[in-house]
PATI-607040 format. One record per residue: x, y, z of N, C-alpha, C in turn. Coordinates in steps of 0.001 Angstrom, whole numbers, plus 500000, padded with zeros to 6 digits. Atoms other than C-alpha are relative to their C-alpha. Layout:
% residues N
XYZXYZXYZ/...
END
This chain:
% residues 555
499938499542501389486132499458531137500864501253499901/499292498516499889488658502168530112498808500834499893/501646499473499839485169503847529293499912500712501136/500203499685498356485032504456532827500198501339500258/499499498487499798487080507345532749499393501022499130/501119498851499632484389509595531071498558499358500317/501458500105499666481475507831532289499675499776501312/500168500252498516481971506573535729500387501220501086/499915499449498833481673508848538983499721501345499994/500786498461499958480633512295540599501163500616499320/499071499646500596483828513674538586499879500120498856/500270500138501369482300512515535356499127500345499527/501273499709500816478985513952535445499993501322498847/499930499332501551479896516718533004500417499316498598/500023500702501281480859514298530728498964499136499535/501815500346500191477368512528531053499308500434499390/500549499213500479476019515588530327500338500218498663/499379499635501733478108515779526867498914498982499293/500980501191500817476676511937526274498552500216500181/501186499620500386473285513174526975499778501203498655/499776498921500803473991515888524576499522499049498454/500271500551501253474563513286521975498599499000500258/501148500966499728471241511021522995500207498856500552/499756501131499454472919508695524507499049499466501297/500792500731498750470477505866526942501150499631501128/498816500504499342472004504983530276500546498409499435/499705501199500459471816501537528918501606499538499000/498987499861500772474042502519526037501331500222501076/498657499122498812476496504162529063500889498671500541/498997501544498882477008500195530800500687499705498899/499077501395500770478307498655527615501181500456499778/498672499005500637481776499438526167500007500602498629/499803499251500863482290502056523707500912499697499264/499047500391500622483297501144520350500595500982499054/499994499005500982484736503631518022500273499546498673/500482500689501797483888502771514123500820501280499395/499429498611500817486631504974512158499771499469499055/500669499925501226485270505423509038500646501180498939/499539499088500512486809507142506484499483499998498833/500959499677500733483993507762504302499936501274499707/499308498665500885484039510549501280499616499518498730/500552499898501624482572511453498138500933500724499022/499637499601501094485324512226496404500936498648499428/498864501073500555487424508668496396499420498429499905/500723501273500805485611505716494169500183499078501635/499708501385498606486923503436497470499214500194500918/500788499877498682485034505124499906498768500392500143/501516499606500064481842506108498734499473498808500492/500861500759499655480426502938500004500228499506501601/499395500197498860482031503212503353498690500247500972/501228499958499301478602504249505042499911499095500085/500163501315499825477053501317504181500769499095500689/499478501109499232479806499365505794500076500359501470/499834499649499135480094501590508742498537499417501017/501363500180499416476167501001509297499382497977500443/499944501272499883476807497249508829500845499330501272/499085500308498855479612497134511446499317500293501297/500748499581498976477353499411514050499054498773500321/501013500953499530474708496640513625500570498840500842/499439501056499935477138493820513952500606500297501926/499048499562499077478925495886517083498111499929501651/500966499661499010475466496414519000499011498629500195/500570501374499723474032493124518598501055498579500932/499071501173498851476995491541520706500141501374501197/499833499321498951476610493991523132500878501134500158/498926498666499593478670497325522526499309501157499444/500430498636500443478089500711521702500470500804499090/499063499474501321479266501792518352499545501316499712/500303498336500311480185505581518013500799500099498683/499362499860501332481325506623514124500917501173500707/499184498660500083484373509285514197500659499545498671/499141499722501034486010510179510487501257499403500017/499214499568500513488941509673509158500250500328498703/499904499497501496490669511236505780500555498791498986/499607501235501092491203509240502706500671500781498453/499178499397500945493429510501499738499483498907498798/500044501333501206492123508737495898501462500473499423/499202500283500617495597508225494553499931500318498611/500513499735501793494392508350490879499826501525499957/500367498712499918493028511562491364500975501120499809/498776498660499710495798513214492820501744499682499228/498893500855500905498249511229490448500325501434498943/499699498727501066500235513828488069500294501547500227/500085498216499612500177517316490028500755499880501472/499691499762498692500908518754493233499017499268501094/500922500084498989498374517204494739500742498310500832/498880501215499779500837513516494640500520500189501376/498397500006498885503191515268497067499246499521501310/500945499418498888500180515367499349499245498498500883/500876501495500069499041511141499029500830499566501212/499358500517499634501830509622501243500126500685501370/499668499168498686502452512204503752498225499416501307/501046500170499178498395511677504924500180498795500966/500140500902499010499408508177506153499783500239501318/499341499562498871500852509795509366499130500925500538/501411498811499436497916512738509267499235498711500742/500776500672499937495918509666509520499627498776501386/499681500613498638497703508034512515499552500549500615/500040498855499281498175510840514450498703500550500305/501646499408499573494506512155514138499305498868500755/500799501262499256493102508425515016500097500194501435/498968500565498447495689508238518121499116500844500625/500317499300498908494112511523519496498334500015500261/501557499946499573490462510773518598499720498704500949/500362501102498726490762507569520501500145499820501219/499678499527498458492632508543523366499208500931500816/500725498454498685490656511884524364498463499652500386/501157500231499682487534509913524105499416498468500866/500055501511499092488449506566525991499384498755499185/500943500931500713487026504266523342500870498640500719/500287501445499501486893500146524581501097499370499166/499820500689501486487623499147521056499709500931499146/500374499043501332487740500314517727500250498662498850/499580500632501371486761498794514188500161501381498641/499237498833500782488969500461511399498917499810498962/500927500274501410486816500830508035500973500740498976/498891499374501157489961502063505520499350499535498498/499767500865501373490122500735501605501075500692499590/499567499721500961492258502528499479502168500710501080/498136499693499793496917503543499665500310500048501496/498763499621498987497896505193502969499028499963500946/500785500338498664494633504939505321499748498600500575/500315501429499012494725501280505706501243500176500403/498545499641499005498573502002506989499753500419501365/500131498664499087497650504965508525499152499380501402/501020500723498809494851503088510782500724498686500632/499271501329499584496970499668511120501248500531501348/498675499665499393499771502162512526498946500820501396/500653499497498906497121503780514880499569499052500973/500452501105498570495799500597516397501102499473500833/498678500337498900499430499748517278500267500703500923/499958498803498462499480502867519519499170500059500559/500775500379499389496495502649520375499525499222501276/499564500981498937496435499543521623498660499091500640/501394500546499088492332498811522592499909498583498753/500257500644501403490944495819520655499577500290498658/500709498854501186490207496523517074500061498521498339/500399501153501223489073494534513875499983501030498997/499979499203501062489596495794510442498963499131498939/500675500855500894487215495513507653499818501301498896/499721499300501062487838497413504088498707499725499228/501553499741500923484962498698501736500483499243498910/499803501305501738486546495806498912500253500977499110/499057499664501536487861496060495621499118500651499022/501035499721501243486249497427492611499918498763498922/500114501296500657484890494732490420501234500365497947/499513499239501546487072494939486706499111500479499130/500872499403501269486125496779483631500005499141498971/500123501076501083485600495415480271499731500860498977/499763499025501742486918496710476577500478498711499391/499744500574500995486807495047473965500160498155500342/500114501679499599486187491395475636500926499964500734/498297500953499122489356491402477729499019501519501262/500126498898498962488865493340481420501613500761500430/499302499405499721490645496089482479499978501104501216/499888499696498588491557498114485534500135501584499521/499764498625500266492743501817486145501901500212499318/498534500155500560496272500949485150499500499938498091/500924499879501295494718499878481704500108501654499558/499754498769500620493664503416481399501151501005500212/499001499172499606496656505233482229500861499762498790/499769500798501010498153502945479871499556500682498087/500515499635500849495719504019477426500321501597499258/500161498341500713496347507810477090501555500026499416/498771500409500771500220506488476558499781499805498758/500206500711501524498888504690473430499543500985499060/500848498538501043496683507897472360501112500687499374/498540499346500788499956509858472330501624499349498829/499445500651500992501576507345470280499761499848498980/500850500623501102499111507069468093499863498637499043/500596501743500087498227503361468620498857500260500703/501692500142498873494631504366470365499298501168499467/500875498481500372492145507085468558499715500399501178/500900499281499499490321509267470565498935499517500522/501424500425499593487126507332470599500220498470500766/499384501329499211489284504138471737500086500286501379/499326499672498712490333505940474597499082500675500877/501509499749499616486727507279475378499631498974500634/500560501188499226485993503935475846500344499626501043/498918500405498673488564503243478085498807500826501269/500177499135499038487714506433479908498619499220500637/501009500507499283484118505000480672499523498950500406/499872501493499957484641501495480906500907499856501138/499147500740499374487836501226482749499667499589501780/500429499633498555486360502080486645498551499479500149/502575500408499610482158500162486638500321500382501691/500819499624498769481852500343490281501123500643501011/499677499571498627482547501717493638501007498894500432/498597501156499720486154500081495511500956500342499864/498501499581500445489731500288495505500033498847498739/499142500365500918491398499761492242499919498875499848/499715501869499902490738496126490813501315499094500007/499036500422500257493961495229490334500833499748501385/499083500078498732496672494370493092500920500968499811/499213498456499772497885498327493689499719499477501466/500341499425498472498593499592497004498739499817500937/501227500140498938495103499547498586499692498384500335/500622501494499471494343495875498170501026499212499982/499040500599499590497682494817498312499628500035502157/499965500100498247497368496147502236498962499403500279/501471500995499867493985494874502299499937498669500125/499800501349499706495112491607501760500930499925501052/498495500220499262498604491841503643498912500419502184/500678499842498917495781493116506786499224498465500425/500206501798499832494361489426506464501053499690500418/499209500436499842497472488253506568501417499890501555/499164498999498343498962490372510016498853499360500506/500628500702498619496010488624511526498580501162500535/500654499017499357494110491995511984498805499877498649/501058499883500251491185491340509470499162498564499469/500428500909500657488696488544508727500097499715498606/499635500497501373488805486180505729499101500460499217/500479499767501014487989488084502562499826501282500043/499869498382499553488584491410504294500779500615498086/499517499343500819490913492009501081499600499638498507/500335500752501770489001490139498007498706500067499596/501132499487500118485307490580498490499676500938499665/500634499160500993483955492778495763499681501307501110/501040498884499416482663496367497211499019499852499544/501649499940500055479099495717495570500053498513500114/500493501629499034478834491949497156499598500505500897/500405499719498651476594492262499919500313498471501049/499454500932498706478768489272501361501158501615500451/499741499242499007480513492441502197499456500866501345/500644499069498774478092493816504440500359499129500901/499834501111498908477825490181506046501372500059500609/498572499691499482481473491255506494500657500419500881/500270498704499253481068494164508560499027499707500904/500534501000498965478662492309510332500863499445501235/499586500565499410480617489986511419501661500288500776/499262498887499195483526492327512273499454501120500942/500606499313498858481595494453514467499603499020501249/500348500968498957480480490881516535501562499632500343/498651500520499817484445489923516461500656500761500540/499168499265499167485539493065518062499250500272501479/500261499791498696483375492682521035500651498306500399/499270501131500048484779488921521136501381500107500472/498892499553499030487878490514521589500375500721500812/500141499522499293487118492845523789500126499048501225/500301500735498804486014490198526240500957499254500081/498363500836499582489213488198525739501104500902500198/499157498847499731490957491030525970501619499942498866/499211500418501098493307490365522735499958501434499071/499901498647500635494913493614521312501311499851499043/499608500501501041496287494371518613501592499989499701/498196500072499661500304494358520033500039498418500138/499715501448499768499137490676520429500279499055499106/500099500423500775498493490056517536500945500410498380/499167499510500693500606492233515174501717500312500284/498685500277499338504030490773516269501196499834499122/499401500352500683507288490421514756499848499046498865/500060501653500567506593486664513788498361500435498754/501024499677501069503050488300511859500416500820499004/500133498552501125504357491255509970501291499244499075/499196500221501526506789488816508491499199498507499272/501298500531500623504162486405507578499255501179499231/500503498837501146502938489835505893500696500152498956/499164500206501170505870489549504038500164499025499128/500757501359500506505596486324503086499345500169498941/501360500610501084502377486372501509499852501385499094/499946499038500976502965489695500176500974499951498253/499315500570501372505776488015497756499565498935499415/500403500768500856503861485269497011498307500600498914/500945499493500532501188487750496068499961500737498712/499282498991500710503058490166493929499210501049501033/500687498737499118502395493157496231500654501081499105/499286498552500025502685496875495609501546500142500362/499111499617499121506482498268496273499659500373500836/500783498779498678504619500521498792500003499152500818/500232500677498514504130497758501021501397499973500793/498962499824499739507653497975501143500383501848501181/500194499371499005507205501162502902498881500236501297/501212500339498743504252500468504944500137499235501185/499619501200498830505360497030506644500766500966500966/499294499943499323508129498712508012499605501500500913/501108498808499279505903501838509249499215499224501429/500969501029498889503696499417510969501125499074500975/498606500582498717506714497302512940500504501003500263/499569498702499515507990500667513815499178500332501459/500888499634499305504740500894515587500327498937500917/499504500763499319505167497923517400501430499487500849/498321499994499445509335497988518174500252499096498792/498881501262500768510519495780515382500313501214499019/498870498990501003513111497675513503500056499064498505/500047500343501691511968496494509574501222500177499111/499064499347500994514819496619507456499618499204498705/500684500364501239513602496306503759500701498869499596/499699500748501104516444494052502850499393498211500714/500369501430499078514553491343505095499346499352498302/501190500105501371512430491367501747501122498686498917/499432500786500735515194489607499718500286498615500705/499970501249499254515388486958502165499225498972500088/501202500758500687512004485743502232499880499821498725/500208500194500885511784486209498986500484499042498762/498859500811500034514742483875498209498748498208499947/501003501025499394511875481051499737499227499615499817/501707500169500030508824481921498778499464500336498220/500435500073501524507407481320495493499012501191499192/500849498874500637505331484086493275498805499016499511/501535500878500458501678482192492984499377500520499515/500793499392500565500075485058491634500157501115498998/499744499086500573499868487621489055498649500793499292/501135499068499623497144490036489702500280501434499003/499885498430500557496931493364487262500877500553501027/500314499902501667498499494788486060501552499312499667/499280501320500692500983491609486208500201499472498881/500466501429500723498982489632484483498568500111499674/500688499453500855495707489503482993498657499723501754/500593500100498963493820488226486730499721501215500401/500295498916499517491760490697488722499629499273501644/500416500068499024490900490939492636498369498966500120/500819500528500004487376489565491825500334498070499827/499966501479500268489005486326490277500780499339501390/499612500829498937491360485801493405498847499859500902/501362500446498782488194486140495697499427498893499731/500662500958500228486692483491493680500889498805500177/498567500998499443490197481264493990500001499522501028/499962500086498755490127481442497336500018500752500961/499569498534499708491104484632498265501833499546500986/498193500374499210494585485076500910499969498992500776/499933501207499043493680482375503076500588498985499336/499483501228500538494094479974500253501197500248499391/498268499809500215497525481479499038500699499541501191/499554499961498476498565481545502728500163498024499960/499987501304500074497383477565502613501052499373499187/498541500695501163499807476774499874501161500471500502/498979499587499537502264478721501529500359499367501267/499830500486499046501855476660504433501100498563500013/499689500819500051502691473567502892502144500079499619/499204499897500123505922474664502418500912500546501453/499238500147498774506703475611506072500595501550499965/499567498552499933506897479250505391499360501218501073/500916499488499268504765481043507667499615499414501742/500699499806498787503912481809511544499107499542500066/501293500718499788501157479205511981499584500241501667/501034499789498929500452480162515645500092501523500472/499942498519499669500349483846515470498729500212499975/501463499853499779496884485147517128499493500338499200/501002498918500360493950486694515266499016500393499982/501135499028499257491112489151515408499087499140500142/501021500877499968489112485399514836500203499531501654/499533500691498761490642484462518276500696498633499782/499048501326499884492142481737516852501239500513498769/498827499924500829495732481203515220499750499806498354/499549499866501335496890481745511515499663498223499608/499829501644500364497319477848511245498604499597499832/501708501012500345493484477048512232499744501242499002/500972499096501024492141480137510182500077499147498381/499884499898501616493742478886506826499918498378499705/499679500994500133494049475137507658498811499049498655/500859500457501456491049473864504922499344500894499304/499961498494500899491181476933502861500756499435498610/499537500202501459491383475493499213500059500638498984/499325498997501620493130476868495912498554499269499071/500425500276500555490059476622494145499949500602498240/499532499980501649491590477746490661501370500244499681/498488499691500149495163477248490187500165500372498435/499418499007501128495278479217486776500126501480500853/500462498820498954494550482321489717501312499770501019/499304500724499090496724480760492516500447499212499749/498760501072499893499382478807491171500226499073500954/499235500570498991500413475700493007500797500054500041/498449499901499888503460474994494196501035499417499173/499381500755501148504609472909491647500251500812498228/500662499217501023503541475440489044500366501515500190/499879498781499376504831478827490639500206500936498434/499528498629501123505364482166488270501416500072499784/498832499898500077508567482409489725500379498763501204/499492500714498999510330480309492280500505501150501374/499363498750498979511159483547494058498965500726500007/501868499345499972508805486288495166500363501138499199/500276498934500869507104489314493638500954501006500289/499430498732499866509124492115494775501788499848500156/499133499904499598512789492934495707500740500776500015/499185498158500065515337495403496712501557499799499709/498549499797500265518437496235494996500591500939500708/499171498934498980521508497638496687500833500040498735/498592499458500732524844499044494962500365501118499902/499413499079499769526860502072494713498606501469499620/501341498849500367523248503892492677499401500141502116/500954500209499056521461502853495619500610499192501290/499483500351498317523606502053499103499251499350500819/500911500414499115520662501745501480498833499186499211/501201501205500630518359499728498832499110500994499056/500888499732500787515804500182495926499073498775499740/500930501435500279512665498079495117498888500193498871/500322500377500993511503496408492506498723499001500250/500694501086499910508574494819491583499622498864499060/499454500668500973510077491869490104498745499358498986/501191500651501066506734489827488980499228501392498828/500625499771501577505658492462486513500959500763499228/499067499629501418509027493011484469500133498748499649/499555501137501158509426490967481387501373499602500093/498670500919500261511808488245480877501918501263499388/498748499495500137514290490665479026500580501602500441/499912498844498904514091493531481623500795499363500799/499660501083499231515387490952484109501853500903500516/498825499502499838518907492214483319500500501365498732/500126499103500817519588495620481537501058500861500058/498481498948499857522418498372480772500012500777499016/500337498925500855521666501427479215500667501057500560/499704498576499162522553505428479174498829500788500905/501066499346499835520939507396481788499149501363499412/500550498907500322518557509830480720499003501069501195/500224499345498675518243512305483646499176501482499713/501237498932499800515184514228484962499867500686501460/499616500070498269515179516168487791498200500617500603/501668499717499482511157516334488153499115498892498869/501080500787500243508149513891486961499759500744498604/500308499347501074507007516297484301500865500236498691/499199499810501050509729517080482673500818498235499426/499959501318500704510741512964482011498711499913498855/501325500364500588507016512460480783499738500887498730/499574499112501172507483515591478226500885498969498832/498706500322500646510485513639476738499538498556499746/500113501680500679508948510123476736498948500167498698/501928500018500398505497511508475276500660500591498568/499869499345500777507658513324472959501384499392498507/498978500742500767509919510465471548501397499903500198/498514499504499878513072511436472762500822499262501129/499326501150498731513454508440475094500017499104499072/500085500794500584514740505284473139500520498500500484/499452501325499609515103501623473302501356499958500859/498771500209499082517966500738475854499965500976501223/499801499028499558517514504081477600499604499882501829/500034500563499012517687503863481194499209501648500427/500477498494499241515338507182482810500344499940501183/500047499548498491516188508816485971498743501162500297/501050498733499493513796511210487684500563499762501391/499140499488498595515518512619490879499576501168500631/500592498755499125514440514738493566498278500382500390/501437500561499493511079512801493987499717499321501275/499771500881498338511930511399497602499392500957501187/500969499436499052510343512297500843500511501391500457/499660498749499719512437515242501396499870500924498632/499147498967500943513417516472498219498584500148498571/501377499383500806509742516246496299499480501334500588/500154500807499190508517516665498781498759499363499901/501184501152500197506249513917499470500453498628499274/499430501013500576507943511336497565498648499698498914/501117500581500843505161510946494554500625499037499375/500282500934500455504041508289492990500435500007498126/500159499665502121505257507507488962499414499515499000/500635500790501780502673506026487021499697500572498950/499689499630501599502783508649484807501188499881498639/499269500191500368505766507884483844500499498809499204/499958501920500536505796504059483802499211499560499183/501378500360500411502435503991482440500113500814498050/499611499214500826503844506564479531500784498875498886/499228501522500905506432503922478729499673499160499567/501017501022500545504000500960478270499122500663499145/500920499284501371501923503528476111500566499948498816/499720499699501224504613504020474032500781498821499331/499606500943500592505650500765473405501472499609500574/498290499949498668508911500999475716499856498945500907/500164500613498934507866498782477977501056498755500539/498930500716500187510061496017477122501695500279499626/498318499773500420513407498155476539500642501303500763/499398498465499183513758501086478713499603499762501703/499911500389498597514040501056482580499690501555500223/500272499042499624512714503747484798501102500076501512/499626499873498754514444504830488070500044501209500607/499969499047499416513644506791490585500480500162501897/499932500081498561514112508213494511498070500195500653/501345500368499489510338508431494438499601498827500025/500616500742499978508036506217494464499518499217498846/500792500408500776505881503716492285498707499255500422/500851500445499457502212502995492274499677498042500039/500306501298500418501003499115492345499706500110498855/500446500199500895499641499976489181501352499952498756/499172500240500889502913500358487662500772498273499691/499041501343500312505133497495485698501021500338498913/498492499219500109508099497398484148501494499517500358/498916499836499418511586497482485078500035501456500515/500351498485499346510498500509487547500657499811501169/499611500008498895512820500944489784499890501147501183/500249498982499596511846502914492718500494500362501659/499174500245498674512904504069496436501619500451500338/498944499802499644516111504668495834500750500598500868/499399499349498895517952505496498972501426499909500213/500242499170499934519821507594499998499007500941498836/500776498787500948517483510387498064500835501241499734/499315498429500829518530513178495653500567501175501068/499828498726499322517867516134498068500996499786500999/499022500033499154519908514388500758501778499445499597/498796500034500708523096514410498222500476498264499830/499583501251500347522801510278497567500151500053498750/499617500268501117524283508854494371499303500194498869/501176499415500577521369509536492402500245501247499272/499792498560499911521892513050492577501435500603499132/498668500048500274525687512635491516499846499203498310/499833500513501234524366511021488091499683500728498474/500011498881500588524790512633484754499751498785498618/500366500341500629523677512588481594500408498708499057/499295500750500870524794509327479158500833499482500623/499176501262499672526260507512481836499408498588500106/500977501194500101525470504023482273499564499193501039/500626500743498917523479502274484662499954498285499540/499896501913500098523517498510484865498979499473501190/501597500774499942520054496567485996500508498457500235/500421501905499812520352492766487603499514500292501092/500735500026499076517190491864489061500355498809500726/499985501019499403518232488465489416501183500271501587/498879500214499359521438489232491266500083501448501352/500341498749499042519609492310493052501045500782500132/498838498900500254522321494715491991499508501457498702/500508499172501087521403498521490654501960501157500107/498411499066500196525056500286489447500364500828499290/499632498299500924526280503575488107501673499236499455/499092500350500669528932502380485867500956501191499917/499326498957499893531419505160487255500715499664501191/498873500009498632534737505014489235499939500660501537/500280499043498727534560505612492979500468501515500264/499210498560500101537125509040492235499235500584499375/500890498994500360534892510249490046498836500242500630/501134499429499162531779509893492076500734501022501136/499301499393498438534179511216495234499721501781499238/500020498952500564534786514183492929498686500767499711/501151498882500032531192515406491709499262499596500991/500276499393498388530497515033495652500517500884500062/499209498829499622532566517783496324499233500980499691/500819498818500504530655520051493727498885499924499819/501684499597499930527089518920494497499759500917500872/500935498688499243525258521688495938498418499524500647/501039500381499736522359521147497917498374501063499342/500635498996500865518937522364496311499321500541501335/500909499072498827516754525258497931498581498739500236/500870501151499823513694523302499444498595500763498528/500922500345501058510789523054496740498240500641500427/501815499382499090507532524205499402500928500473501445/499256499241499168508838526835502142498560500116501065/501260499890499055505042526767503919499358499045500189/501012501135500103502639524688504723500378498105500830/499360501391499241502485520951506144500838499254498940/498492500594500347505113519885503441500781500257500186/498616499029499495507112522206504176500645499474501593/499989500338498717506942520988508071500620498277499792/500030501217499936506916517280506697501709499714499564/498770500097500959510168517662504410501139500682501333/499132499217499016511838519377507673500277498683500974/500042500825498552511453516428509651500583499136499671/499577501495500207512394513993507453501745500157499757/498866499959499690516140513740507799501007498843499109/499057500552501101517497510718505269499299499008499511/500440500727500529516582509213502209498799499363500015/500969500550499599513870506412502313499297499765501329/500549500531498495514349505852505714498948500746500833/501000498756499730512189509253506049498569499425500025/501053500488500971509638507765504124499311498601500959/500738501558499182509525504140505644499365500291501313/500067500040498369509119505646509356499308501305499972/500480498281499867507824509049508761500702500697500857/499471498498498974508162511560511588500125499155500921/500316500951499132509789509159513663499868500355501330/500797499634498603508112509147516904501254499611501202/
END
């Protein structure tokens, strides 16, 4: 057992003495040590119920014979920190989140480890730790939040974001938007909708690294406990076969993550995550793999804030197994890539039925014929931008407006909230990227501003930051190179015109190469934005554009 090395021999009895410290029986000492990261926290709706699952996994872990020790990790609520300084702070944790795992697992020799994440950058953050890692390890997420419900229709946290748009329009009283406020969030869970958290949640099914329903099972279903259960018995299973998670999280899986992430509509974010996680492993991700698959693979779903579906209804559909199944029949997907079940992708999903194709589209029936997401290149955007095609409207599709340039989050959102953005109008916000925010935040205030105010259908957003799953739109986001590191972006001025084809995945500054050549010459680089602190350290490291972002601090 790696174990061995603090428990076995006259060399180790001070470390005996530690595990007597904690109460440990010798009994407990023979089996292998599992470590249960848990990133349980009372301040982020997703993880308050992470005990409970942690205590469900311990049971599940000690009844097949192992020894389940809890150690922390941190969890960032997105929503929360949405709008302020606290944004810059969401994205960067992925990498806190690695990095801390890597050293609590290494200095303490754990066997195995099961991850317990839910919500944006800790199911990354942990996916990217087990790849270094390296012991066996099973993932199992505290589930979704079930939807809300106004006015007979359900609604998510996008909904309300949405909502305070409408207030300031004055299409939503006060007491409308009350409602919202206490309606939109009923229970404990990540975000009902297909954002960031349960996008990875599912796309972690899908890499092979979590049992079926890891990403669709409600957080108050106590088939989630049975969940956690049965992930705590599946990581001593692989223990004893000795199946880790470099075995299983292989080239041929993480693009089966891609895959089913475009037939899912995923978050853009996954767009920086995948290629975080193959980083971890050696596969060099390049985003525009995304337009390739996506070329292939059909859009079956349209999950909030798409479409009017929630996480609860795909669980009842089928959940990803049965997307995955339809995706099979088409010959798209790694059918013998291992997983944490011990058996291949192919048997896991092979009689896994679409049991509601208004939820899960067949194939005959798709949204789109192409998938949810995709990344534009062109002179705006050189190294790529991404879009997340399934939730812009038909006449977003293709667009050509003046830009209206912001060179911070706040000050756009002033100007939309305040009327002074109009039909056609193309927004920039620049100098939101991983160096030059820093942190690269998230813009659903922005996007979410626009759908408040009735924009939704005529104005395009674009940025070098980011966008949450919860946004929709013609939100274009990512744009790389980034502002701070003097990409095209940066070089764009007021009332010029940008030009928008999603179909033809082209984003363009309607300006002669001499003149861009020219206001290169007289951009200036800006002073940095945070001079202390770990952004300050983070924004030092990162060295260009997205590629900062996709790979972090590359190792």
């Amino acid at each position: 057992m790696k174990s061995d090395a603090v428990k076995k021999g006259l060399q180790q009895a001070p470390h005996r003495s530690l595990f007597n410290a904690l109460g440990m029986t010798e009994e407990e000492m023979e089996r292998p040590l599992v470590g249960i990261v848990c990133s349980y926290n009372e301040i982020v709706p997703g993880h308050m119920n992470l005990d409970k699952i942690a205590n469900a996994v311990k049971m599940g872990v000690a009844m097949a014979g192992g020894t389940p020790i809890m150690f922390p990790a941190i969890a960032v609520c997105d929503g929360i920190a949405m709008g302020h300084e606290g944004m810059k702070y969401s994205l960067v944790t992925r990498d806190l989140i690695a990095d801390s795992t890597e050293c609590m697992a290494k200095a303490h020799q754990f066997d195995a480890l099961v991850m317990i994440p839910n919500c944006d950058k800790n199911v990354p953050g942990l996916l990217m730790a087990a790849a270094r890692v390296n012991v066996p390890t099973v993932f199992v997420s505290g589930g979704p939040m079930l939807a809300g419900h106004v006015g007979g229709h359900k609604t998510s946290l996008s909904s309300m974001f949405e909502a305070v748009g409408a207030n300031a329009a004055g299409k939503m009283s006060l007491e409308e938007l009350n409602e919202y406020e206490c309606k939109a969030c009923p229970t404990c869970g990540s975000c009902s909708g297909m954002y960031t958290a349960n996008s990875m949640n599912c796309l972690t099914e899908a890499l092979g690294m979590g049992l079926k329903g890891n990403g669709t099972i409600p957080a108050v279903y106590s088939e989630r406990l049975k969940l956690a259960k049965h992930a705590g018995m599946a990581v001593m299973e692989l223990y004893r076969k000795n199946i880790r998670p470099r075995d299983i999280m292989t080239k041929d899986a993480i693009l089966n993550a891609l895959t089913v992430d475009m037939a899912l509509g995923c978050s853009t974010n996954s767009m920086l995550h995948l290629p975080a996680i193959a980083h971890e492993v050696g596969f060099d991700f390049d985003i525009s793999f995304a337009n390739e698959i996506s070329e292939k693979t059909p859009n079956l779903c349209h999950l909030a804030p798409a479409g009017p579906t929630y996480m609860e209804d795909l669980n009842e559909a089928g959940g990803v197994y049965a997307v995955m199944n339809e995706l099979r029949e088409l010959g798209l997907l790694h059918e013998d890539c291992i997983t944490v079940t011990g058996n291949t992708i192919g048997e896991n999903i092979k009689d896994c039925e679409n049991k509601n194709p208004q939820v899960i589209r067949p194939l005959d029936n798709p949204y789109s014929k192409t998938g949810g997401l995709a990344v534009l290149k062109g002179n705006l955007a050189p190294d790529g931008s991404v879009v997340k095609r399934s939730a812009v409207v038909d006449e977003m599709m293709v667009h050509k407006g003046p830009a209206r340039v912001f060179e911070c989050e706040e000050d756009a959102i002033v100007a939309i909230k305040g009327g002074k953005i109009v039909p056609g109008d193309v927004v920039v916000i620049r100098y939101e990227g991983p160096k030059g925010g820093p942190g690269m935040r998230e813009m659903l205030n922005p996007t979410s501003a626009i759908a408040g105010m009735g924009l939704g259908s005529s104005v395009a957003l674009i940025t070098d930051g980011r966008f949450s799953g919860a946004s929709r739109g013609a939100s274009i986001g990512h744009v790389s190179p980034e502002a701070a590191v003097g990409g095209p972006i940066a070089l764009v001025e007021e009332g010029d015109i940008i030009k928008i084809n999603i179909p033809e995945m082209t984003l363009e500054l309607d300006v002669s190469d001499e003149v861009l050549a020219e206001r290169r010459k007289n951009w200036t680089p800006r002073e940095p934005k945070v001079t202390t602190g770990y952004l300050a350290r983070y924004a030092s490291m990162v060295t260009s554009g997205n590629r900062g972002a996709i790979l972090a601090i590359d190792k």
